[in-house]
C-alpha atoms as one frame of an Amber mdcrd trajectory, in Angstrom:
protein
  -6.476  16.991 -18.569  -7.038  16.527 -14.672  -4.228  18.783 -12.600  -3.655
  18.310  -9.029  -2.391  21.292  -6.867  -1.012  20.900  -3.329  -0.102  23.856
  -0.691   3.000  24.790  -0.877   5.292  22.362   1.500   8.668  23.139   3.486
  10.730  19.977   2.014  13.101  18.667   4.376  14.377  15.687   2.255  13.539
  14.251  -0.905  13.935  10.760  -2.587  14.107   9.001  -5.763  12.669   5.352
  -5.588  12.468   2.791  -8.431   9.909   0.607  -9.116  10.019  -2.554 -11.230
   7.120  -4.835 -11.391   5.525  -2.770  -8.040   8.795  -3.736  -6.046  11.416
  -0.898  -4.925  14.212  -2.485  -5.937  16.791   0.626  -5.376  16.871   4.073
  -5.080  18.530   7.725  -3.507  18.116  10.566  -1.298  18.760  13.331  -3.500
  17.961  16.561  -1.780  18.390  17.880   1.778  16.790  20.765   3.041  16.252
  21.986  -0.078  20.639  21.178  -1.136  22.066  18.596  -3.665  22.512  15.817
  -1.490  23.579  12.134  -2.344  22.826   9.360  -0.836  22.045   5.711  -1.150
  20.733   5.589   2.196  17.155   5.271   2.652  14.946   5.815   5.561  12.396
   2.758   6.569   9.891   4.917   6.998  10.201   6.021   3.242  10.254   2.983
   2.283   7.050   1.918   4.166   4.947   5.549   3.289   6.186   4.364  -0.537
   5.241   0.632  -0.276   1.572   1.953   0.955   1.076   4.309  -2.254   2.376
   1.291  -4.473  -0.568  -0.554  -2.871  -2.974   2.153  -3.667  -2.061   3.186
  -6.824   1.032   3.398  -9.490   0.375   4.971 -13.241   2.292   1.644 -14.323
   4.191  -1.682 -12.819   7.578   0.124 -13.070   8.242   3.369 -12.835   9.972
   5.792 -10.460   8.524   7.566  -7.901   9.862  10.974  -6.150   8.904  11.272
  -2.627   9.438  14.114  -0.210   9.822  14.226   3.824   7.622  17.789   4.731
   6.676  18.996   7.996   3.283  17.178   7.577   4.811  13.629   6.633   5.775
  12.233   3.398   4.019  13.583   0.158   4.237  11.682  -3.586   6.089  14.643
  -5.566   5.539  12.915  -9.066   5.857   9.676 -10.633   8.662   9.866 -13.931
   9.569   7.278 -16.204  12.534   4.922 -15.431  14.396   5.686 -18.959  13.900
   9.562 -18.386  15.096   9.695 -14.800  18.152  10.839 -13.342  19.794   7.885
 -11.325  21.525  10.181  -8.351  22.944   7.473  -5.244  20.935   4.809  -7.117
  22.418   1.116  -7.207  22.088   1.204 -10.868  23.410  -2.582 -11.365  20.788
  -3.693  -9.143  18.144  -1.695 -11.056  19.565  -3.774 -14.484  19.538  -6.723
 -12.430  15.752  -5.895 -11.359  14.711  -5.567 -14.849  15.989  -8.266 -16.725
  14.605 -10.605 -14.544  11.655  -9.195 -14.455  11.083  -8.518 -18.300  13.453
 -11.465 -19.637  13.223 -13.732 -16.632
């Protein structure tokens, strides 16, 4: 099994995006310097670091990625499954929407 280890970081925000069919369609700040923190509001340039991994590489079409804001820039923390993952700030209708039109178009 290949592992990859990073430094440690200093997080100073961190994000939960969802993917359907390698779209965000939704998502939520979740963390703030290191605190429970809620949001639906996402920063464009989260959004745009995000869009350039999705162009790079995703482990599948949909999926949910967890992003951080560090003192370097922003850093990939993992990518989870969409029916395992906690939903947070999330626009969860718009997520449903997402998918069925996606998978039942």
């Amino acid at each position: 099994m290949e592992v990859l280890i990073a430094p440690l970081q200093i997080i100073l925000k961190e994000y939960r995006l969802f993917i359907v069919k390698h779209s965000i369609v939704t998502g939520s700040v979740y963390k703030l310097a290191g605190k429970p923190y809620v949001s639906d509001l996402l920063d464009e340039a989260a959004l745009q670091y995000a869009e350039s991994i999705i162009q790079q590489w995703l482990p599948s079409e949909s999926c949910v990625m967890d992003l951080a804001l560090t003192e370097q820039g922003y850093k990939v923390i993992e990518f989870n499954n969409i029916n395992s993952s906690g939903f947070y700030a999330t626009n969860v209708a718009k997520l449903i929407q997402a998918l069925e039109y996606a998978y039942n178009g």
